[in-house]
C-alpha positions in Angstrom: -49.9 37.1 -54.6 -51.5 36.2 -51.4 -49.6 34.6 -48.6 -52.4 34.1 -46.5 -53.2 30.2 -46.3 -56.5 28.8 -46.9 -57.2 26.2 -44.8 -59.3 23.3 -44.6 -61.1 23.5 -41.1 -61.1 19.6 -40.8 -56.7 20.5 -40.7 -57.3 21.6 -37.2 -60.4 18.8 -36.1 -60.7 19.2 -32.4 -57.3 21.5 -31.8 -58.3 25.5 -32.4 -54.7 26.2 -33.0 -52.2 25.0 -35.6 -48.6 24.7 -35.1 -46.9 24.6 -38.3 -42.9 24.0 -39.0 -40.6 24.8 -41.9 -37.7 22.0 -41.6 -36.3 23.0 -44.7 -36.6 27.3 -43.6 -34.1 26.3 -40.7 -31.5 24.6 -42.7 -31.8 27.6 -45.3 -31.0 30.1 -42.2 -28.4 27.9 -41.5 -26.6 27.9 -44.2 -26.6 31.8 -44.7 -25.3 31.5 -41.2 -22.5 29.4 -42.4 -21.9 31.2 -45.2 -21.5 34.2 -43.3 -19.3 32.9 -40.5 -16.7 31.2 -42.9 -15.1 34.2 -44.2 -13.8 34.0 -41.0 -12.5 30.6 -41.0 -15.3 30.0 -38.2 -17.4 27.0 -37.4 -21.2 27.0 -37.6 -22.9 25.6 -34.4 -26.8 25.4 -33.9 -28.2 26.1 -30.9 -31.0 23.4 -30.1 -32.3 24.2 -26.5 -35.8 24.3 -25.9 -36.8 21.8 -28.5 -35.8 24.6 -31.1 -38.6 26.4 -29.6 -41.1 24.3 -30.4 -39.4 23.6 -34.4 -39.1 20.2 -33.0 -35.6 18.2 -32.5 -36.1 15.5 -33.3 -37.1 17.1 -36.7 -34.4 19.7 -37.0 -31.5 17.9 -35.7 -31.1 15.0 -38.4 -31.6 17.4 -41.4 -28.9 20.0 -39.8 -26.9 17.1 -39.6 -27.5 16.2 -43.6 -26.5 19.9 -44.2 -23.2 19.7 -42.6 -23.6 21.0 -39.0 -21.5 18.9 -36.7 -21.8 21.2 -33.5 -24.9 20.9 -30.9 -25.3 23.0 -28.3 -28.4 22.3 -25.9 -29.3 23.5 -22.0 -29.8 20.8 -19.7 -28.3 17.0 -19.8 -31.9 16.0 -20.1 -32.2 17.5 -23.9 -28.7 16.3 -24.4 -29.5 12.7 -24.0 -32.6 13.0 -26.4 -30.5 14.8 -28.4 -27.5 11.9 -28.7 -30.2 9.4 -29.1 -31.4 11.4 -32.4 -28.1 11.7 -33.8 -25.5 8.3 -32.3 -22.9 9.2 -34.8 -19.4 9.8 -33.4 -18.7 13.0 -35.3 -21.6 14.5 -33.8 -20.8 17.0 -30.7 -23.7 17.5 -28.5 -22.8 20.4 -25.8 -24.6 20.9 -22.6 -24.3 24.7 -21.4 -26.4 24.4 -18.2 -23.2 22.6 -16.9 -22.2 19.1 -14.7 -24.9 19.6 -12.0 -24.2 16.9 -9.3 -25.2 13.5 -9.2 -24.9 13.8 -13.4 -21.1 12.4 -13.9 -21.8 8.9 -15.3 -25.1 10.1 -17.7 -22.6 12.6 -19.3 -20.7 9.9 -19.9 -22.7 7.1 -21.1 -24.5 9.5 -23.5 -21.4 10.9 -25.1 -22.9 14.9 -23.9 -19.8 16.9 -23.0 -20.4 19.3 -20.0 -20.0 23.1 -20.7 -17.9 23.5 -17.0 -19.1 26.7 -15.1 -17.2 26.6 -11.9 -14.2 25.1 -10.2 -16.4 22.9 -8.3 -17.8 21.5 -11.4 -13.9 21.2 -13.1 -12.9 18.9 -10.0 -16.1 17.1 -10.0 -15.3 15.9 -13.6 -11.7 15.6 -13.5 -12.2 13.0 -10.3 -14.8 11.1 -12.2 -12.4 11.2 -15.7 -9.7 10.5 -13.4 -11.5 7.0 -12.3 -13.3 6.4 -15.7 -10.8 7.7 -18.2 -9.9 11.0 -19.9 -12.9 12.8 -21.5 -13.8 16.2 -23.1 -15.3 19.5 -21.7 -15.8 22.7 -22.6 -14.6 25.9 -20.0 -17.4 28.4 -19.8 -15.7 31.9 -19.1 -18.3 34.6 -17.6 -17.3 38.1 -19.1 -19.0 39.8 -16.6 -22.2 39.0 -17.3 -22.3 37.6 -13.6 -24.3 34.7 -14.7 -23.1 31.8 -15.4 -19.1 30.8 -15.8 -15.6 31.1 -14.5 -15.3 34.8 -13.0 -12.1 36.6 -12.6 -11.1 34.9 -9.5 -11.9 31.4 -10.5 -10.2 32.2 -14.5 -6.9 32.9 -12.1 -6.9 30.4 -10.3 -8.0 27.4 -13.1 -4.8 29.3 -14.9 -2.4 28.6 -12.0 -3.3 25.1 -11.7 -4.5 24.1 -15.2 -2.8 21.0 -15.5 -3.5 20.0 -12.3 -7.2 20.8 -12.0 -7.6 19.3 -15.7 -5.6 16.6 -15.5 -7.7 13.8 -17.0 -10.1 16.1 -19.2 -9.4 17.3 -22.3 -11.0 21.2 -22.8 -12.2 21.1 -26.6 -13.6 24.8 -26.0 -13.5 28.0 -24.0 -16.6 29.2 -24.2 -18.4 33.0 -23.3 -21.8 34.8 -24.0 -22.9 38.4 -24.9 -25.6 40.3 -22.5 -26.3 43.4 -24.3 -26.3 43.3 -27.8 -29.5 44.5 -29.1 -29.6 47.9 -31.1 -26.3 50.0 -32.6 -24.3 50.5 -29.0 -22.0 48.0 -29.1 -19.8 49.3 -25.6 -21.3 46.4 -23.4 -19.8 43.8 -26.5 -16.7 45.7 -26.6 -16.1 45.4 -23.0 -16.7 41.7 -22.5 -14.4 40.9 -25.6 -11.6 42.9 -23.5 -12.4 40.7 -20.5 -12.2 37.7 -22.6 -9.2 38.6 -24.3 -7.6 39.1 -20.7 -8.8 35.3 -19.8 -7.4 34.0 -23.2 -4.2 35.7 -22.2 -4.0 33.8 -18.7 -4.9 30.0 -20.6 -3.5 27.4 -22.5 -4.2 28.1 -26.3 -7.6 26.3 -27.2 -11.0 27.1 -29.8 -12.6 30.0 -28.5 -16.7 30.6 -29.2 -18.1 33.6 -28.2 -20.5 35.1 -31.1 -23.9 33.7 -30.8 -27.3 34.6 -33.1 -27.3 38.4 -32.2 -23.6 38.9 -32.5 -23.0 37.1 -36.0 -26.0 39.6 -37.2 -24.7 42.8 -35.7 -21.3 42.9 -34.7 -17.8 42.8 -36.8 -17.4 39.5 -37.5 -13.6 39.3 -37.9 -13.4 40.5 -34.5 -15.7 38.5 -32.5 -16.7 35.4 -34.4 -13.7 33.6 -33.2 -13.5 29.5 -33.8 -17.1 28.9 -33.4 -20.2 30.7 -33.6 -23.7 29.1 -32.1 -26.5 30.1 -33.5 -30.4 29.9 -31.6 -33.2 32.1 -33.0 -31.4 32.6 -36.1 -32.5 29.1 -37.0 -36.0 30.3 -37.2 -35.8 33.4 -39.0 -35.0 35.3 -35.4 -33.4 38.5 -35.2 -32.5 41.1 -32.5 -35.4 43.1 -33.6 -37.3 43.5 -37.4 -34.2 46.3 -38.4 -31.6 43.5 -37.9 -32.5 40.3 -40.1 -29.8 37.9 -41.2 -30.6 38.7 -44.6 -33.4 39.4 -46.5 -33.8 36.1 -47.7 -34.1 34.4 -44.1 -37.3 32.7 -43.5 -39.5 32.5 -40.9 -39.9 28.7 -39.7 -42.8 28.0 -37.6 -46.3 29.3 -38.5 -49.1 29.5 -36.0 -53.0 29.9 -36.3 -56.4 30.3 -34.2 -60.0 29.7 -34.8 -62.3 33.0 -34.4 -65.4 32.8 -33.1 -68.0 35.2 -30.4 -68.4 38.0 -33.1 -69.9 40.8 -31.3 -70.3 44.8 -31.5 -68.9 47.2 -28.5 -69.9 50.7 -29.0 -67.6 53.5 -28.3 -66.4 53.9 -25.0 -67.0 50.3 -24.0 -64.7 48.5 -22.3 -62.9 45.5 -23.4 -61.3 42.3 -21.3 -60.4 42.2 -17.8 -60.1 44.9 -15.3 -61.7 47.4 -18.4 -58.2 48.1 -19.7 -59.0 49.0 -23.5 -61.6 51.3 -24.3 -63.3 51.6 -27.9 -62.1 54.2 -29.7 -65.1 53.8 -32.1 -68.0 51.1 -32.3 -65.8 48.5 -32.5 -66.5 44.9 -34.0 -64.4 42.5 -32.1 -64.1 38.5 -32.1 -61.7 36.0 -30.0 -58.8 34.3 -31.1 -58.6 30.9 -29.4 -55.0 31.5 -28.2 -53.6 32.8 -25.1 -51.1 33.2 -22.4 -51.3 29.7 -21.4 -50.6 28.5 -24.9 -47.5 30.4 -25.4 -49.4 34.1 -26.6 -47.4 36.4 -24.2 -49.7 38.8 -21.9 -47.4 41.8 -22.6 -48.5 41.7 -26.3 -52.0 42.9 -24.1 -53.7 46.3 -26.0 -54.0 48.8 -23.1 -55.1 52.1 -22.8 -51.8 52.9 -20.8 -50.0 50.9 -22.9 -50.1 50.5 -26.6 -48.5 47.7 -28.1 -50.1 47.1 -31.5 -49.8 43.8 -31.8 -52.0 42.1 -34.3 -52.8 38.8 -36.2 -53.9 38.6 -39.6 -56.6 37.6 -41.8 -56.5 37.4 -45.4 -55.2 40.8 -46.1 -56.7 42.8 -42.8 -54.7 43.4 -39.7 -56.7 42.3 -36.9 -55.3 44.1 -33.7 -55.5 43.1 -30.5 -57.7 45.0 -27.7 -58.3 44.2 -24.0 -56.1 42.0 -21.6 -54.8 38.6 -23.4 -56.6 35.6 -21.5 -55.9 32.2 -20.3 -57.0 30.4 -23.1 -57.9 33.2 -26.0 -57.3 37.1 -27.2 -59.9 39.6 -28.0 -59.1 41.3 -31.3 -60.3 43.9 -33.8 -62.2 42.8 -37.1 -64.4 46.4 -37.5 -62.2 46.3 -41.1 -62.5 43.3 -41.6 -64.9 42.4 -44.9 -67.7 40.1 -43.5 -66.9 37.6 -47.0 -63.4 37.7 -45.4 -64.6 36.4 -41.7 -67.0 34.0 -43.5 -64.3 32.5 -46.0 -61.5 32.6 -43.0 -62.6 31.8 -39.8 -59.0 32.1 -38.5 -56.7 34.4 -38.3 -52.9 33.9 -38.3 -50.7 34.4 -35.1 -47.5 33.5 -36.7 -46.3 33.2 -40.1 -45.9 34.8 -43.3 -47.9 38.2 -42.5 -46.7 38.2 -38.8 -43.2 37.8 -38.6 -41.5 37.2 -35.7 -39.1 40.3 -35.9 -42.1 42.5 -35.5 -42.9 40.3 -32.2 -39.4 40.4 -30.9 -39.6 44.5 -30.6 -42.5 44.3 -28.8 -42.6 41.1 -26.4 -39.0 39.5 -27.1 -38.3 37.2 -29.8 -36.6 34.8 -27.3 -40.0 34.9 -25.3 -42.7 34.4 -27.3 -41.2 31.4 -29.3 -40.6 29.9 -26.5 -43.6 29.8 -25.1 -45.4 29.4 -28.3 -43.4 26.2 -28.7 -44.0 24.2 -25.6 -45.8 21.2 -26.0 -49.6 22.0 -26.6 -52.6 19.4 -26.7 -54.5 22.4 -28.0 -52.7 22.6 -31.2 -52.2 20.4 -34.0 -48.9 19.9 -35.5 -47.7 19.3 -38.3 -44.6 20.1 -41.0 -44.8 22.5 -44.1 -44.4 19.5 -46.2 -47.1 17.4 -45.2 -49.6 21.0 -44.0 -49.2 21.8 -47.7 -50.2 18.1 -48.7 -53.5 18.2 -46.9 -54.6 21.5 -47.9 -53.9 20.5 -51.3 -56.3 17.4 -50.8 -58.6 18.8 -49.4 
């Protein structure tokens, strides 16, 4: 069965890419998520930062909320406001892990978004504004020496000498840590930072711990790091370390992108291809454009070079199109020599992202993390839409 989509060209009208998203894909990764993390007692958070990388919040968050998630993490205040405004409800706890940055007391508090705390400065900050405005929640981040962002050793001492005192009108709902270096099967960076952390737990008053995040739920023991909360990110989309570390084999890829072809042309062999003549034909070489590149979110380090072979593709009906040459501003050169000419006729698209592309395969070769977030961002150039109503137009069509 094919699971290459035919589709109408009026679907994309004046946009040469289309942005498809799966709502319903992202709640079923969730729940196999969930279902993973409560043999350990462990609550399921989703990570919403970025717009879900371009899945869309305000399209995500309520139906995560239907499924049971009650835990929201997001970066900045800013996406914690338009996250509270999406879902008011009181049993909803929206998290902002870029922390209390000054001047932003009173929005954290008339938007209900509790601070993730990464510094004394920031714990005294809020406690004096709690102190005047009454008692309300934060979480503690802890930095397990990944020297980025949290409470160090110093600071950890310290808050532990004068808890009370430096918290005196907030109440900490959370500690809070991150991994750096979990990707492949040595796990002695993981297992160091859970000894760090253990050593801060040691030092503070008893609250919920999270520490395992998308990565670690997938590839580490979960008894041992999943603590009270887990918060899953790329996970939601069908994300994974890298395409020999998938939540299961039933996750599902979330977001499906595709690009108008056009500027067929033949290079003979030796030609060069793109700027600065890094690729050079192997063979006469058909080759068309994609109308996608770096500026719409197509990383230039998925670039074909002759020093550097990446083997990156998209895909038409069936045939691998690869790319060759530099990755422009605004498109990709790619190979279609294999390519049946009924096929380029029938198609004239090709798919970046999707069922024959999956985003695993991109993670090992430009960063999963990367690419769908700068596929994501906002994009007059492409027209979105959900799988529910992509699949009604192409049906009446």
């Amino acid at each position: 069965m094919s699971t290459f989509r035919n589709i109408p060209l009026s679907l994309f009208g004046v946009h040469p890419v289309i942005r498809v998203v799966d709502v319903g894909a992202v709640v079923h990764n969730y729940n196999l998520f969930r279902k993973k993390v409560e043999n350990t007692n462990t609550l399921c958070a989703a990570v919403l930062k970025a717009d879900v990388h371009g899945a869309k919040m305000e399209l995500i968050a309520p139906a995560l909320y239907e499924a049971g998630c009650r835990h929201f993490f997001i970066e900045e205040l800013c996406e914690g406001i338009q996250l509270r405004k999406i879902l008011p409800y009181q049993d909803a706890t929206v998290f902002a892990m870029a922390g209390l940055l000054p001047g932003e007391e009173a929005y954290f508090s008339r938007y209900g978004v509790t601070p993730c705390l990464n510094c004394l400065e920031q714990i005294r900050r809020w406690n004096e504004y709690c102190k005047t405005h009454g008692r309300q929640s934060a979480a503690i981040h802890l930095d397990s020496h990944m020297n980025r962002i949290g409470l160090l050793d110093g600071e950890v001492r310290q808050l532990s000498q004068n808890f009370d005192e430096l918290l005196s009108h907030v109440e900490v709902v959370l500690y809070m840590s991150h991994f750096y270096d979990i990707k492949g099967d040595d796990t002695t960076h993981c297992e160091e930072q859970l000894a760090v952390l253990r050593g801060y737990l040691n030092l503070l008053p008893k609250r919920p711990v999270s520490f395992a995040c998308t990565d670690s739920t997938i590839l580490l023991d979960n008894a041992t790091y999943n603590f009270d909360m887990v918060r899953i990110g790329i996970g939601l989309l069908g994300g994974a370390p890298n395409k020999d570390h998938p939540i299961a084999p039933s996750a599902k890829g979330a977001i499906e992108i595709y690009a108008k072809l056009s500027q067929f042309k033949w290079v003979k062999k030796g030609g060069t291809i793109g700027y600065g003549g890094s690729y050079t034909a192997k063979r006469d070489m058909r080759i068309a454009l994609a109308h996608i590149g770096y500026k719409d979110g197509y990383l230039r380090s998925l670039s074909e070079k002759d020093d550097a072979p990446v083997g990156a593709y998209l895909w038409i009906a069936g045939y691998p199109a690869y790319i060759v040459g530099k990755i422009s501003l605004g498109m990709t050169t790619v190979d279609v020599t294999d390519v049946p000419e009924e096929i380029l006729r029938q198609y004239p698209y090709a798919e970046v992202l999707g069922p024959n592309v999956d985003v695993k395969e991109l993670a090992d070769k430009s960063g999963c993390y990367e690419v769908l977030a700068a596929l994501g961002r906002p994009n007059p150039k492409m027209a979105d839409y959900t799988l529910e109503e992509f699949e009604r137009l192409c049906e009446t069509k």
